[in-house]
N, CA, C, O and CB atoms as a CASP TS submission, in Angstrom:
PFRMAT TS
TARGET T0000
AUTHOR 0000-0000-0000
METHOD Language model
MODEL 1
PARENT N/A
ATOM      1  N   UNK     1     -30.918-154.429  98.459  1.00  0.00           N
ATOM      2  CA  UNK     1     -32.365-154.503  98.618  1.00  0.00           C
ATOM      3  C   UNK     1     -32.797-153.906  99.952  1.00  0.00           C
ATOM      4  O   UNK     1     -33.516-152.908 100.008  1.00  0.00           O
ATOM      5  CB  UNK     1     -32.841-155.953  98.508  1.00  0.00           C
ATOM      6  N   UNK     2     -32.268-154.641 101.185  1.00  0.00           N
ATOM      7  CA  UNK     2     -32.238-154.264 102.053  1.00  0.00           C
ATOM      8  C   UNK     2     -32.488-151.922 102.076  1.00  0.00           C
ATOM      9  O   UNK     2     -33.324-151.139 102.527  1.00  0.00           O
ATOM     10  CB  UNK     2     -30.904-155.189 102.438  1.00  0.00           C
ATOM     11  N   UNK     3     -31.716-151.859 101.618  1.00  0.00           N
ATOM     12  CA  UNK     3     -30.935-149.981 101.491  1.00  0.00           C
ATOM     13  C   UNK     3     -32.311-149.569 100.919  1.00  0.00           C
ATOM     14  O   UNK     3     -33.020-148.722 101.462  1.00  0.00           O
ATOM     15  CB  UNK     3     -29.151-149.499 100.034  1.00  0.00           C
ATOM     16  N   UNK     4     -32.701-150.351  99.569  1.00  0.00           N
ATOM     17  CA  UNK     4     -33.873-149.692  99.098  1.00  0.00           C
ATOM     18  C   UNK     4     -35.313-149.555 100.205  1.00  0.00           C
ATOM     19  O   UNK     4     -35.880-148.527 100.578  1.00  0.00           O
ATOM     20  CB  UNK     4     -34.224-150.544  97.773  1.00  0.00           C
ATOM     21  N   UNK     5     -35.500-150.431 100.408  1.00  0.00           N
ATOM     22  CA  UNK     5     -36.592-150.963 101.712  1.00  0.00           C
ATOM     23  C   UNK     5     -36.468-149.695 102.873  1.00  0.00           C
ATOM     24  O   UNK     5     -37.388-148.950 103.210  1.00  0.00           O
ATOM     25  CB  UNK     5     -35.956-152.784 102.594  1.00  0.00           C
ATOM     26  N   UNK     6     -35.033-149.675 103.388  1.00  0.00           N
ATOM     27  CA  UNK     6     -35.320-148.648 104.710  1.00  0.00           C
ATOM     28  C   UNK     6     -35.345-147.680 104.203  1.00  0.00           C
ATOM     29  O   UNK     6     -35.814-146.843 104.974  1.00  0.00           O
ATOM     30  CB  UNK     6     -34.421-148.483 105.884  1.00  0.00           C
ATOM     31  N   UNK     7     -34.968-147.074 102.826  1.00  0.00           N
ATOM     32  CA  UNK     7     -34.768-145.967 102.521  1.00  0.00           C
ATOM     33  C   UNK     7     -36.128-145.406 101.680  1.00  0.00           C
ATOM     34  O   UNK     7     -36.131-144.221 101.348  1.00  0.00           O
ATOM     35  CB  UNK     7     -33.477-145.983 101.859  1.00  0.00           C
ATOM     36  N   UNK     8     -37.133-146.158 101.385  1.00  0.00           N
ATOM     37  CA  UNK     8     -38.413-145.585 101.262  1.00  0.00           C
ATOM     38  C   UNK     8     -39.671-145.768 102.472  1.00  0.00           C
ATOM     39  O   UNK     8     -40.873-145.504 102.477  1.00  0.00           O
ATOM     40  CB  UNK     8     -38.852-146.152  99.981  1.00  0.00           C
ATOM     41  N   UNK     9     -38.706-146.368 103.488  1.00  0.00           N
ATOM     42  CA  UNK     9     -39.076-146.096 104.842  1.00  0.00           C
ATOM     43  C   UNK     9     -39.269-144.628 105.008  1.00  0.00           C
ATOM     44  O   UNK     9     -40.281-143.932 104.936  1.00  0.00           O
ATOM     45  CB  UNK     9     -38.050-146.619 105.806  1.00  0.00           C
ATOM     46  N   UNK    10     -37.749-144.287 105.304  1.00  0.00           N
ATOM     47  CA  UNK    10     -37.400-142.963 105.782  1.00  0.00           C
ATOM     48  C   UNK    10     -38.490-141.896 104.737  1.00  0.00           C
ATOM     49  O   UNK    10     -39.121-140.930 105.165  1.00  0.00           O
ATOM     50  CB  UNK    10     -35.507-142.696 105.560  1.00  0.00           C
ATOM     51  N   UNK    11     -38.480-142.410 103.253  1.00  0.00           N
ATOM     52  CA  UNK    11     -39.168-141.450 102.961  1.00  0.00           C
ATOM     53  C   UNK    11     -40.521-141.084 102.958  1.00  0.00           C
ATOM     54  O   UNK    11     -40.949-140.062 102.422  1.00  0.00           O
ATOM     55  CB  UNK    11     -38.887-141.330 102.187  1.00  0.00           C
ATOM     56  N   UNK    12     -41.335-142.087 103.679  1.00  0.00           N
ATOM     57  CA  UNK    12     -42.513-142.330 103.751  1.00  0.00           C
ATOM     58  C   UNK    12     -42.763-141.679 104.688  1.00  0.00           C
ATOM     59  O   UNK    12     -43.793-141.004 104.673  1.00  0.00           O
ATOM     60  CB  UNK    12     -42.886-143.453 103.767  1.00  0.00           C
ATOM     61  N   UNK    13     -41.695-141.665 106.084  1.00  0.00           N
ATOM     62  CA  UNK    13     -42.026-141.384 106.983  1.00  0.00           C
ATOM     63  C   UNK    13     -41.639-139.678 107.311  1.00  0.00           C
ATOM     64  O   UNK    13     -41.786-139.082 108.378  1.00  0.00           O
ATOM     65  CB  UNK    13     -41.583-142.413 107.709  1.00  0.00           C
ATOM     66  N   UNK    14     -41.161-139.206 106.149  1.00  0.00           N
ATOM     67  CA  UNK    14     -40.732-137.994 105.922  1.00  0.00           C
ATOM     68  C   UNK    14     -42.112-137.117 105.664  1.00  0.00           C
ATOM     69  O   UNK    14     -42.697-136.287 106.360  1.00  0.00           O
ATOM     70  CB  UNK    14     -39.678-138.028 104.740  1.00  0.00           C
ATOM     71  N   UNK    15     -42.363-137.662 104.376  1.00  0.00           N
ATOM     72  CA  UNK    15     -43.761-137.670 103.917  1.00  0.00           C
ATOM     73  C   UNK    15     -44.822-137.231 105.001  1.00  0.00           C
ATOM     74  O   UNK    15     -45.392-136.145 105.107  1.00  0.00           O
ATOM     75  CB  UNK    15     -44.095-139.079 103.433  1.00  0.00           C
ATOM     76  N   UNK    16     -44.917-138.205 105.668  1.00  0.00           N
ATOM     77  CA  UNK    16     -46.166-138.122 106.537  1.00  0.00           C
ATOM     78  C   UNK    16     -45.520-137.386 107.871  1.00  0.00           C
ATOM     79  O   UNK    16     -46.436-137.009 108.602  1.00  0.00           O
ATOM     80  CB  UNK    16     -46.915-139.772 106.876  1.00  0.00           C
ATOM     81  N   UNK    17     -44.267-137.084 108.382  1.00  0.00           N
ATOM     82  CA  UNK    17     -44.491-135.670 109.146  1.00  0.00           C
ATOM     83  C   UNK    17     -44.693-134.612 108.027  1.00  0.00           C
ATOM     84  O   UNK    17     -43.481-134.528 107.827  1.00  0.00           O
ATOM     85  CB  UNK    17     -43.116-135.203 110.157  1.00  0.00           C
ATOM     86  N   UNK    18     -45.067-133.977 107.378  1.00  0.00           N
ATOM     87  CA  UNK    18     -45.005-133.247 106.416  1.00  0.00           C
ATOM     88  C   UNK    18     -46.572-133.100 106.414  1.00  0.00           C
ATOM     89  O   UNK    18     -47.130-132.040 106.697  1.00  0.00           O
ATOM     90  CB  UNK    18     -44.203-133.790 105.199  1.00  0.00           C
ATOM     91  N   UNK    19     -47.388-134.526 105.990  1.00  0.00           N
ATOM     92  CA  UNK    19     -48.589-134.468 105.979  1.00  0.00           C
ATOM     93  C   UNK    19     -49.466-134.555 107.874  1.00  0.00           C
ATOM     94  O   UNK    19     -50.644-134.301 108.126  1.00  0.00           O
ATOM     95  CB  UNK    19     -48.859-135.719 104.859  1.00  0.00           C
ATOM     96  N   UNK    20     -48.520-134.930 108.732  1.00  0.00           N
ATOM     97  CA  UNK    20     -48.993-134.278 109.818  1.00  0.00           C
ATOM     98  C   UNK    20     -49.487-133.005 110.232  1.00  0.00           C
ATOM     99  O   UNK    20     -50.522-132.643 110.791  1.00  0.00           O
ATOM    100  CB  UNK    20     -48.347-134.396 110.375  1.00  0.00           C
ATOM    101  N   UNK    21     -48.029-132.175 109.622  1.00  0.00           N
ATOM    102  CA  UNK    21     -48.495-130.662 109.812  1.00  0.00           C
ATOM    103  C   UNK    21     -49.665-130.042 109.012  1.00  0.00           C
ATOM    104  O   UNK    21     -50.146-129.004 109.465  1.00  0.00           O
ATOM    105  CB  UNK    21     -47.351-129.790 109.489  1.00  0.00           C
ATOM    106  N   UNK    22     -50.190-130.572 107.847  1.00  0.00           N
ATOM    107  CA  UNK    22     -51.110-130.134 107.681  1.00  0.00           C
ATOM    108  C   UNK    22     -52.597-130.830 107.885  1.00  0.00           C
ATOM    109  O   UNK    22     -53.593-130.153 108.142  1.00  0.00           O
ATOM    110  CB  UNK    22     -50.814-129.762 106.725  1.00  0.00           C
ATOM    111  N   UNK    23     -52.621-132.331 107.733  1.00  0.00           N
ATOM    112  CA  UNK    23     -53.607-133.132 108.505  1.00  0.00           C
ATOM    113  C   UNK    23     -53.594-133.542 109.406  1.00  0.00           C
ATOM    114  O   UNK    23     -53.425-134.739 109.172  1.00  0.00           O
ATOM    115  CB  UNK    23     -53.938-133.889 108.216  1.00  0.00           C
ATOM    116  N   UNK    24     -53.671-133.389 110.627  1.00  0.00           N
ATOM    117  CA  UNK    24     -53.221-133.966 111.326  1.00  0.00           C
ATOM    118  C   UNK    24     -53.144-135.657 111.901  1.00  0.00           C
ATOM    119  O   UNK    24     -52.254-136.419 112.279  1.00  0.00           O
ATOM    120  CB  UNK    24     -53.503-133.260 111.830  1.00  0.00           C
ATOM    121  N   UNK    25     -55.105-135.732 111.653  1.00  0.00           N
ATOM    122  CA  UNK    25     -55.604-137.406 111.811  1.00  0.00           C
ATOM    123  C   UNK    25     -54.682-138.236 110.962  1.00  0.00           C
ATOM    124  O   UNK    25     -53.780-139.031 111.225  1.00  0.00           O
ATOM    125  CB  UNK    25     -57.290-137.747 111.219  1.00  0.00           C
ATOM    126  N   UNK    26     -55.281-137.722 109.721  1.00  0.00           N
ATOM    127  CA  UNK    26     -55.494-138.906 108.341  1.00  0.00           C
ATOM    128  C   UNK    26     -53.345-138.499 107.751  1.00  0.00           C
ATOM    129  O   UNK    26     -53.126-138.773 106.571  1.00  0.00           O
ATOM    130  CB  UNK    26     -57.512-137.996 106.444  1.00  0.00           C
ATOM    131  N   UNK    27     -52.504-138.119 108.302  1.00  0.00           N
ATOM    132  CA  UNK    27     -51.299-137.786 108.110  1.00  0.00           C
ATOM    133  C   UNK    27     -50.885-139.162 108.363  1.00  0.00           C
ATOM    134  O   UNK    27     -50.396-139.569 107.309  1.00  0.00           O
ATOM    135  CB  UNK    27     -50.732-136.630 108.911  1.00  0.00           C
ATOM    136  N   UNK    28     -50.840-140.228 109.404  1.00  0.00           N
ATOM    137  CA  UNK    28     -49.755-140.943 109.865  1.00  0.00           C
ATOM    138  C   UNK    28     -50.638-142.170 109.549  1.00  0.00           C
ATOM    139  O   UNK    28     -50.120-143.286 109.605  1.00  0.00           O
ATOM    140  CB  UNK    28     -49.123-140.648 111.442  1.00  0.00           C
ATOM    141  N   UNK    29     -51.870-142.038 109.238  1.00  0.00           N
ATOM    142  CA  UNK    29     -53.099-143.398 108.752  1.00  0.00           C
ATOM    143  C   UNK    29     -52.061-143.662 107.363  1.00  0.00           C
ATOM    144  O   UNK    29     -51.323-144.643 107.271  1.00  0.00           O
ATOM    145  CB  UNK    29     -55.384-142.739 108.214  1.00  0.00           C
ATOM    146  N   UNK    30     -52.168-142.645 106.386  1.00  0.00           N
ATOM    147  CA  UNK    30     -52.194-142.558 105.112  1.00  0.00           C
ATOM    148  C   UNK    30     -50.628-143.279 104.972  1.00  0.00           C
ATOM    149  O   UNK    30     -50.287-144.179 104.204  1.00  0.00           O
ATOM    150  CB  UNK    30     -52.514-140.952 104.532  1.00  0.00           C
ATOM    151  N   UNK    31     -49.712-142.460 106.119  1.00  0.00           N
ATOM    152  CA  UNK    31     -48.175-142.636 106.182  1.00  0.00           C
ATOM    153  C   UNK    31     -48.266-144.267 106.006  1.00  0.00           C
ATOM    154  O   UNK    31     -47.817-144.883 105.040  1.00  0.00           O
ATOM    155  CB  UNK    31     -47.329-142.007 107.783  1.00  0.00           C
ATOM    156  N   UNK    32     -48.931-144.833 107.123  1.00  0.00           N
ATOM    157  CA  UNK    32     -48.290-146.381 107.338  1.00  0.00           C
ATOM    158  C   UNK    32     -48.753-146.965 106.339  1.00  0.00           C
ATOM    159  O   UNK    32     -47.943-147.673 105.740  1.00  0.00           O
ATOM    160  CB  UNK    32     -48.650-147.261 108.637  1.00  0.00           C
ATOM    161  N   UNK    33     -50.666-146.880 105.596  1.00  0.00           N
ATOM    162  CA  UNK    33     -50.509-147.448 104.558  1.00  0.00           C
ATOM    163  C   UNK    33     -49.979-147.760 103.727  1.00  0.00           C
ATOM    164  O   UNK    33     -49.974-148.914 103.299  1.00  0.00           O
ATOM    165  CB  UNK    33     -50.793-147.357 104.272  1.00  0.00           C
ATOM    166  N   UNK    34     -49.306-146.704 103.201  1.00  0.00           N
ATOM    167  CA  UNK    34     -48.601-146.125 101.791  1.00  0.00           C
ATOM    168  C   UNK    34     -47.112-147.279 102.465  1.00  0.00           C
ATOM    169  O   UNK    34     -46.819-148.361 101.954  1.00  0.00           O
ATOM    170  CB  UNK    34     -48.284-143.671 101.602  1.00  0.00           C
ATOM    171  N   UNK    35     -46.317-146.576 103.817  1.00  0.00           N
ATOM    172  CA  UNK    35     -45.171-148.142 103.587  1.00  0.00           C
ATOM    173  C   UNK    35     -45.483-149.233 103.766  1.00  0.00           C
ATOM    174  O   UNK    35     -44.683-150.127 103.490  1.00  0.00           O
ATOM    175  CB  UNK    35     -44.041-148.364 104.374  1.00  0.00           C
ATOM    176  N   UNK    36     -47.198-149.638 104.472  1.00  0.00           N
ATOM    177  CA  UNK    36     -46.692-151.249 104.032  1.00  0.00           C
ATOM    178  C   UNK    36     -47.105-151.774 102.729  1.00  0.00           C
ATOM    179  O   UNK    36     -46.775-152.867 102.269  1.00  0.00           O
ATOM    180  CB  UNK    36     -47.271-152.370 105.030  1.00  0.00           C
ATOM    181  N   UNK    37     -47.710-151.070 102.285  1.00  0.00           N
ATOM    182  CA  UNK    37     -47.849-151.316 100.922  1.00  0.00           C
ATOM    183  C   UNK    37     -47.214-151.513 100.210  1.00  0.00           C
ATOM    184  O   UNK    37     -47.255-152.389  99.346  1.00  0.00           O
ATOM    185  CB  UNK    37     -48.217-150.788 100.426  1.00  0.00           C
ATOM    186  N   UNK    38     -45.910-150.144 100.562  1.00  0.00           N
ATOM    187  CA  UNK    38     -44.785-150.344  99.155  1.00  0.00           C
ATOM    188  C   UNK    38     -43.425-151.325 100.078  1.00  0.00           C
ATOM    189  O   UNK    38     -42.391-151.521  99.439  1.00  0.00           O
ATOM    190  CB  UNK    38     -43.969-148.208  98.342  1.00  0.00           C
ATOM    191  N   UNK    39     -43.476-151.664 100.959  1.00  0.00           N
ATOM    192  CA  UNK    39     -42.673-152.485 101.651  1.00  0.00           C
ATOM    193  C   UNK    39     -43.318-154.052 101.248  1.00  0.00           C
ATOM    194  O   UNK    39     -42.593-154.781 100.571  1.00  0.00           O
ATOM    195  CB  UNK    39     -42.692-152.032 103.303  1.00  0.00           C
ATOM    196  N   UNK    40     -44.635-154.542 101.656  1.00  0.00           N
ATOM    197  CA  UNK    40     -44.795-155.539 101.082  1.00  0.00           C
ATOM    198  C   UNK    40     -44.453-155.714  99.760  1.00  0.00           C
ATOM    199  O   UNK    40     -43.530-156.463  99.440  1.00  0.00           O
ATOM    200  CB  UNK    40     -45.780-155.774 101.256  1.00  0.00           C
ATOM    201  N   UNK    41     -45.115-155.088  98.951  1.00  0.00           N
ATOM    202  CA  UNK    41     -44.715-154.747  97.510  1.00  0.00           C
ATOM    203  C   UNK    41     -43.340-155.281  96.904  1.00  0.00           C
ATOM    204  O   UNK    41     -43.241-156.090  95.981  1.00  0.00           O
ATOM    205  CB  UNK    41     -44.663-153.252  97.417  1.00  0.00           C
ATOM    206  N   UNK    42     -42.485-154.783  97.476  1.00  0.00           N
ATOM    207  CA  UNK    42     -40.928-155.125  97.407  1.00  0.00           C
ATOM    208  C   UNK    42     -40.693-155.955  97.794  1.00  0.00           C
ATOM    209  O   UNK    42     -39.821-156.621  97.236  1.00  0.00           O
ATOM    210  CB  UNK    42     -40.060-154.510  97.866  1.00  0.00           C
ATOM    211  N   UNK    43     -41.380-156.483  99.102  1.00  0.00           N
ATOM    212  CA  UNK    43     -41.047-157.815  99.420  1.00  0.00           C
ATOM    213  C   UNK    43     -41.258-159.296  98.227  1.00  0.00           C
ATOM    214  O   UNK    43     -40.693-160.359  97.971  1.00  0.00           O
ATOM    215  CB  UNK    43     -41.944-157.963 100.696  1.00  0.00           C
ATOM    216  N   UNK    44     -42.433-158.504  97.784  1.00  0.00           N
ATOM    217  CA  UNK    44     -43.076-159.751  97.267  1.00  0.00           C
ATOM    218  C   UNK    44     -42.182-159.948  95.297  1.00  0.00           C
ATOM    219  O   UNK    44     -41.849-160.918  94.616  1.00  0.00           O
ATOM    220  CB  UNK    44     -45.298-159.346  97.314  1.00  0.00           C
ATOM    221  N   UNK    45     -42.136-158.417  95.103  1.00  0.00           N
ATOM    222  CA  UNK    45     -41.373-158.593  94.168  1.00  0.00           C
ATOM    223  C   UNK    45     -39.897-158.116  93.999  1.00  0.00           C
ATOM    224  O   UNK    45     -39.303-157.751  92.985  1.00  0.00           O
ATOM    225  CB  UNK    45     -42.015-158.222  93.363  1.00  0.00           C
ATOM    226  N   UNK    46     -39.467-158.228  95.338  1.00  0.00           N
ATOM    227  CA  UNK    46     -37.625-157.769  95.217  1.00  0.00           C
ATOM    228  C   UNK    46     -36.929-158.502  94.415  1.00  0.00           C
ATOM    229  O   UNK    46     -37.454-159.528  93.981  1.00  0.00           O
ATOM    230  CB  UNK    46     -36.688-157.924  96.555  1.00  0.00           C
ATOM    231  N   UNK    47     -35.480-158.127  93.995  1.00  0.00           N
ATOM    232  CA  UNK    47     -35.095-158.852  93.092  1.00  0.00           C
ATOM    233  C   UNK    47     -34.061-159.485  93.290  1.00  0.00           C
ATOM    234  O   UNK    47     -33.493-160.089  92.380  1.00  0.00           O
ATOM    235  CB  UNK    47     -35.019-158.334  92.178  1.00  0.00           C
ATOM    236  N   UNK    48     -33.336-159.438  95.377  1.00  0.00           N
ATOM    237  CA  UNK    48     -32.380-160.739  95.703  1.00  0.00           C
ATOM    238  C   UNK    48     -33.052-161.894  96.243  1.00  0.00           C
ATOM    239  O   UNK    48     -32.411-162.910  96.515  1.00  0.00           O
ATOM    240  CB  UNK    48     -31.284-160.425  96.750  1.00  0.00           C
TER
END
C-alpha cells in the first residue's frame, strides 16, 4: 500500500513539473490538489 501511495506521489509530481513548463502558476496548484486528493482517497479506501 504504502509503494502504491509514494508511487502516485512521484507521479503526480512528475506530472506537474511537466505542467510547470507549460503553466507555470496553476502547474504545482493543480499538482498538489490532484495528490491530496488521490492520497486521501487511498487513505480512506486502501485495502491493508
Amino acid at each position: 500500500m504504502k509503494k502504491r501511495v509514494l508511487g502516485l506521489i512521484c507521479f503526480c509530481v512528475g506530472c506537474g513539473m511537466l505542467m510547470v513548463i507549460i503553466i507555470p502558476a496553476l502547474g504545482w496548484i493543480l499538482t498538489s490538489a490532484a495528490v491530496f486528493i488521490l492520497v486521501g482517497w487511498l487513505l480512506v479506501c486502501g485495502d491493508d
